[in-house]
N, C-alpha and C positions, 0 to 999 in steps of 0.2 A: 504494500500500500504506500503511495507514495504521500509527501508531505503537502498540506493546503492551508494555503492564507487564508485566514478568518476575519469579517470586517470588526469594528470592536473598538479599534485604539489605534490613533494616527501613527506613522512611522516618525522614526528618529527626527530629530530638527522640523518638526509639524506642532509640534505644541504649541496650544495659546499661551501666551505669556498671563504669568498669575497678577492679578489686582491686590490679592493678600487677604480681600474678604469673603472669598466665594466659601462655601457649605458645601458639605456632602447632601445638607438636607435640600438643598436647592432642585425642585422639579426634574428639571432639562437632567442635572446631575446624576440625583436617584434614578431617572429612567436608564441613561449612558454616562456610567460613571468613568468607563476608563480612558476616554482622552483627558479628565479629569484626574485623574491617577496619575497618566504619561506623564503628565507638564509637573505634578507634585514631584515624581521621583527626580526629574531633570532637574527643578528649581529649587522644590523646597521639601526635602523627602520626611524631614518631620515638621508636619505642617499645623499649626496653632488654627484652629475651625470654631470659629469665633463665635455660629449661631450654638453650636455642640457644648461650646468650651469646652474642647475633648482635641488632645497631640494625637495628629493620625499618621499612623508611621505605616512608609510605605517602596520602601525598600527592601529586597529578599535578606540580605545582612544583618539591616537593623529590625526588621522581624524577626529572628533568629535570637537574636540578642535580648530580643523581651521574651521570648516564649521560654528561652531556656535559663532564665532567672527567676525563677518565682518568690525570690525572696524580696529580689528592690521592686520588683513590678508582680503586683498582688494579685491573684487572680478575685481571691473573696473576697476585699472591699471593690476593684471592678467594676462586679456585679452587683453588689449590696449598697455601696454610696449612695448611687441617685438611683437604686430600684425606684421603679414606676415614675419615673421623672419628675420626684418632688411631690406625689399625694401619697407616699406608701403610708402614713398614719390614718389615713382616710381609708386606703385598700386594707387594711389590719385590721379596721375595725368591723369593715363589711365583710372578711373572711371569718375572724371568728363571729359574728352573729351569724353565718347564714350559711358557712363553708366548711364546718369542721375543724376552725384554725388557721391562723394563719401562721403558714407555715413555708420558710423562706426555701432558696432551691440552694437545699446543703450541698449539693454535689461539685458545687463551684465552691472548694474551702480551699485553704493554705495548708501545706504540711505545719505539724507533723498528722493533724483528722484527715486531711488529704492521702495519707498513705494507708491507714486503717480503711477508710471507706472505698479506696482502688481495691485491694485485696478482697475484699466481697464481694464489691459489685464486676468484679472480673469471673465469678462464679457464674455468673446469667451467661458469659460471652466466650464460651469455650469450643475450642475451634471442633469438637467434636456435635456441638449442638447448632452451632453454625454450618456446616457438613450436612446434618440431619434434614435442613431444614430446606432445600436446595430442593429437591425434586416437591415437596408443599408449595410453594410460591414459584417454581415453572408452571402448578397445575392453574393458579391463583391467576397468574398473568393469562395466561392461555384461555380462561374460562370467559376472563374480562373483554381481550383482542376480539375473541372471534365474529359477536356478535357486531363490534362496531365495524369491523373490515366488512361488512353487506352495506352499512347505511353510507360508506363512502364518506362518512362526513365525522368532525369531533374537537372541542375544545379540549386538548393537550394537558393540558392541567387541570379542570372541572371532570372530562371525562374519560382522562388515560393516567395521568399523575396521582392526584386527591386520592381517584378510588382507590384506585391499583396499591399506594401504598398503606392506606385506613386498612384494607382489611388485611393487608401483611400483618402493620403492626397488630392489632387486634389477635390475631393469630399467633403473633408469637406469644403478646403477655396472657392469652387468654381470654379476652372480652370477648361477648358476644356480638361481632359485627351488626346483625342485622338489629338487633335494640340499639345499639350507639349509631350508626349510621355514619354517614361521610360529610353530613354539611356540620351535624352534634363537634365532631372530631375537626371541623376547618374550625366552627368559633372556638372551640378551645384553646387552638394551633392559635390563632391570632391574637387570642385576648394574654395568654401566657407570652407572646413574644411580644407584644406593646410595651412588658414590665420592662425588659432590657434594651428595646429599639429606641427607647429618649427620644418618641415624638406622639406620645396621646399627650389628647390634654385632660381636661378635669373629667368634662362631660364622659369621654371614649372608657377614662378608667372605672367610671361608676359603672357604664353597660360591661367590660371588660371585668368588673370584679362579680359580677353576677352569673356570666363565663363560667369565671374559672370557681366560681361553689359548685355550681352543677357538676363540674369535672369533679373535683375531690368527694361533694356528697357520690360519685357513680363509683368512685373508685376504691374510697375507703372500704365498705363492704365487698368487696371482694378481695380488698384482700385481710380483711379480718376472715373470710371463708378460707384464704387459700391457707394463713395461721392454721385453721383446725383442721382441713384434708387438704393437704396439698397435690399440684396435679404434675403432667408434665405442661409445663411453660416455663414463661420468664418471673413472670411474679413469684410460684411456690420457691422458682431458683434463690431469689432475693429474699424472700421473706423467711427461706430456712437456711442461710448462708451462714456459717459459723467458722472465725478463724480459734486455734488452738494456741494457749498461754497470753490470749488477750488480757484487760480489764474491762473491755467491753468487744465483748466477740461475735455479738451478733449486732444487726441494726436496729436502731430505737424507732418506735414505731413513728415518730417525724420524718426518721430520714426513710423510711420504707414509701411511706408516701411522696416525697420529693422526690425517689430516685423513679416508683414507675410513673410519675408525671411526667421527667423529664423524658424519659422513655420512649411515653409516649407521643410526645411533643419534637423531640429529635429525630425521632424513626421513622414517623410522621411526615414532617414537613423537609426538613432537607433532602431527605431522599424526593419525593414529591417533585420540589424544585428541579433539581439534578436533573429527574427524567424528563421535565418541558423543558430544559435548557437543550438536552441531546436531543426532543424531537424537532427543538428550533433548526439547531445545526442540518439534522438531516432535511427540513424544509427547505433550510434557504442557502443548502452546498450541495447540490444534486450532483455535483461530481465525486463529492466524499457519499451521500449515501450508495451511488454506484459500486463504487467498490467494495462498501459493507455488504452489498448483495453479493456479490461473489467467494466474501468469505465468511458468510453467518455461522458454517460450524466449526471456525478455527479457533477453539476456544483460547487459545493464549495473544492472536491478536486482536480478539474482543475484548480480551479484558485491558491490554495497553490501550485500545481506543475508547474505552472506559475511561482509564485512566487520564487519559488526555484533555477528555471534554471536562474533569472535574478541573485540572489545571487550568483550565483557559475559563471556564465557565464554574467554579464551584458556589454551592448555593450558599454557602454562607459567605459573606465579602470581611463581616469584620466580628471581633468581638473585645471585651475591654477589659482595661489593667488600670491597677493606682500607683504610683510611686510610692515608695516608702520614707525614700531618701530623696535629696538633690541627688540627678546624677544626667552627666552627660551622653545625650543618645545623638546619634547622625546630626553633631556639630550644634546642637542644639541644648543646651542648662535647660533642664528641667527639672521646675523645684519639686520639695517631698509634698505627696498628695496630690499629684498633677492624675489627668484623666487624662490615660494612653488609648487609643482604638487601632488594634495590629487587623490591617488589610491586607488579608490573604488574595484576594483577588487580585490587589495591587501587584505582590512582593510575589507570586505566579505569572505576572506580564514581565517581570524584570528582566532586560537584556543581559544584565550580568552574570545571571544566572542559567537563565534558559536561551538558549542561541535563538533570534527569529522565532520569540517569545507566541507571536500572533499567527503562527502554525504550527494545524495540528499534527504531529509527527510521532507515529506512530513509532519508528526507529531511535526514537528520541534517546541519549544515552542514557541523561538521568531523568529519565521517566518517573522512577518513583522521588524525587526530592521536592515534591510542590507540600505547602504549606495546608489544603484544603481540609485536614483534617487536623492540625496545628500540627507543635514538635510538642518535646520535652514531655514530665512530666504529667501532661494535663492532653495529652494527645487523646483524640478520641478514639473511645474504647469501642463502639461499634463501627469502627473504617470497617473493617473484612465483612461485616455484614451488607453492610453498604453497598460497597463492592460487590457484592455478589447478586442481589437485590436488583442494581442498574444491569448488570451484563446480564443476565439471563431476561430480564426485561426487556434489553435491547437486541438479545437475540432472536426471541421469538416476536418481538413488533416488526424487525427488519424481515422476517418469515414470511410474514402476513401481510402485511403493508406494503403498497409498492407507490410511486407519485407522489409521496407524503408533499406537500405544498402549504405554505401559508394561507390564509383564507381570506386576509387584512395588513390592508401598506405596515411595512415592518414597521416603521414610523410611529404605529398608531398601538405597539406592543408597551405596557406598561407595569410599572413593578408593587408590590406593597409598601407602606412607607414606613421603613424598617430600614436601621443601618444595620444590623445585624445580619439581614438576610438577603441575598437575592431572589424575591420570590412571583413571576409573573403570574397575574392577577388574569390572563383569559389569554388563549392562545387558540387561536379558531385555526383549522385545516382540515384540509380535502387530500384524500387519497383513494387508491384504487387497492382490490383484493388481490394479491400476490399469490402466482403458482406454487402450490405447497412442494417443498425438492426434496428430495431423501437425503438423508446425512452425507454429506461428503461428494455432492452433486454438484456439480460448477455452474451455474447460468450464461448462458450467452446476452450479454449487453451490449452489444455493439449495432 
């Protein structure tokens, strides 16, 4: 497979020169943030975002540099500082009257709770039940594709993304998909990611904290059921995880709750994103999806082209750190308590890192060094799920699917207003039914 320029972010010496006020939160921005990104890395790579009051660092280096220090750059205040962007005593109070508690997302702490709680919750993510789980979610996707490969028609995200991974997740911790449902599972996904995206305001977090009671009143009971019989899933996994010669060897029933929140909210929506950003690419590179038809059942160059689309497109763009200390990042003092935001989308387009950053290159040497699931420490623990999740998804959509095509001027593609995520909010296309091939059958494309 040969390597293809992706449109996205202007080439070298194309940068707008920076004014010094512009925002990530700015519209035009949020929609296409990476010629936004380009001109930060060239000008000002750790860049003070004035409407944020948030250093967004945005070079592959000095990302590297914050991820794998968790001691000067916090991940638990972060996250905790400005939760809910300044009404979290207001969101506290609506959770415990109406929510079961309110109960902050422990899973983002600092060592030395950070290494206690890894060690458990790595118990739900064992490469033996990740394995298990592979031919369940070929059947999951397959059930999903078929019917829409007849209507020729579908929004990418509402009706291939959303579903396709609500009833993964659901299946792995155990819900009941069909009571929770796919739109239950987006307000959830949306109202929990407002808390860390620092752009609801008053009004959004009241509807958002009514959200997220619903989710914990649905959630708590079940897993006070999985406490007394537990099943095979992810929940019994967590709720009966115990390390040996602890002082606290299992998880408190707070943090059992936070972590299948997060769960479900991570498993959820980033994947979700991921798969409409890959069926973007194959809408609008008909020369890259060509060649994906010709090798749907190579499964190791599926999964580097997997890989690729999360580097160039990974659904989460940023996520955020506190200083501890003063400390000088990419030429820049930065004092103690400052609000960092490491853009992985950014420090994934870096020249210096990845050669002709803005194609996708399959042959690429350091294919796996992109930031899209962080480093250090605090790397995410479902990547290989992940992973697995989009290429078998994209294996059998490229089976079935053939023409995949936008449906609306690219122009008019738009995202949630979220600096945390990149998550497109309606992605309309038209395709045609694709000849089913036997494994290992070559198509003729020409």
């Amino acid at each position: 497979m040969d390597a293809i320029d992706l449109d996205g972010a202007p080439a070298a010496g194309e940068c707008p020169a920076l004014r010094g006020d512009e925002s990530r939160l700015d519209p035009l921005i949020r929609n296409n943030p990476f010629p936004f990104y380009a001109a930060l890395r060239s000008q000002a790579p750790v860049y003070y975002d004035p409407k944020l009051d948030t250093w967004l660092v945005t070079r592959y280096e000095d990302a590297q540099t914050v991820l794998r220090d968790p001691i000067t750059y916090s991940l638990e205040h972060g996250y905790q500082d400005r939760y809910a962007n300044g009404f979290v005593d207001e969101l506290a109070e609506i959770m415990n009257r109406d929510g079961g508690g309110f109960i902050r997302d422990i899973i983002a702490c600092d060592p030395p709770a950070h290494t206690r709680l890894r060690r458990l919750i790595e118990k739900a993510f064992t490469a033996h039940r990740v394995k298990d789980l592979e031919p369940r979610i070929r059947q999951i996707v397959v059930d999903l594709i078929e019917p829409l490969a007849e209507r020729g028609r579908a929004d990418g995200m509402k009706d291939i993304g959303a579903p396709l991974t609500a009833r993964i997740i659901c299946d792995q911790l155990g819900f009941d998909f069909d009571d929770v449902g796919v739109d239950r599972i987006a307000r959830w996904t949306t109202a929990l990611l407002a808390q860390i995206g620092r752009m609801q305001t008053r009004d959004e977090m009241v509807e958002n904290a009514q959200q997220m009671c619903d989710l914990q009143n649905y959630i708590i009971p079940v897993i006070r059921a999985r406490e007394a019989a537990p099943r095979e899933d992810m929940i019994s996994d967590l709720v009966h995880a115990r390390l040996d010669d602890e002082q606290n060897p299992t998880l408190s029933f707070a943090e059992k709750v936070s972590c299948v929140r997060a769960f479900l909210i991570a498993g959820n929506d980033t994947t979700a994103a991921a798969l409409a950003n890959l069926m973007m690419i194959l809408a609008t590179q008909p020369d890259l999806a060509q060649q994906l038809y010709e090798t749907a059942d190579d499964d190791r160059l599926l999964s580097r082209f997997v890989e690729e689309v999360l580097r160039l497109e990974p659904p989460t763009h940023g996520l955020f750190r506190t200083t501890t200390r003063a400390v000088e990042l990419g030429g820049k003092l930065l004092p103690a308590y400052a609000q960092v935001c490491v853009l992985f989308a950014s420090a994934n387009d870096d020249a210096a890192e990845f050669a002709c950053p803005r194609s996708l290159d399959v042959h690429r040497k350091n294919i796996g060094a992109s930031l899209t699931f962080g480093a250090g420490i605090h790397r995410c623990l479902g990547a290989s799920l992940a992973r697995m999740e989009i290429k078998v998804a994209a294996q059998e959509i490229i089976k079935r699917l053939d023409n995949i095509r936008l449906a609306i001027p690219l122009e008019e593609i738009s995202y949630l207003p979220t600096l945390a995520t990149q998550t497109v909010q309606r992605l309309p296309l038209t395709f045609s039914r694709r000849a089913m091939l036997r494994p290992g059958t070559r198509l003729d494309v020409s």
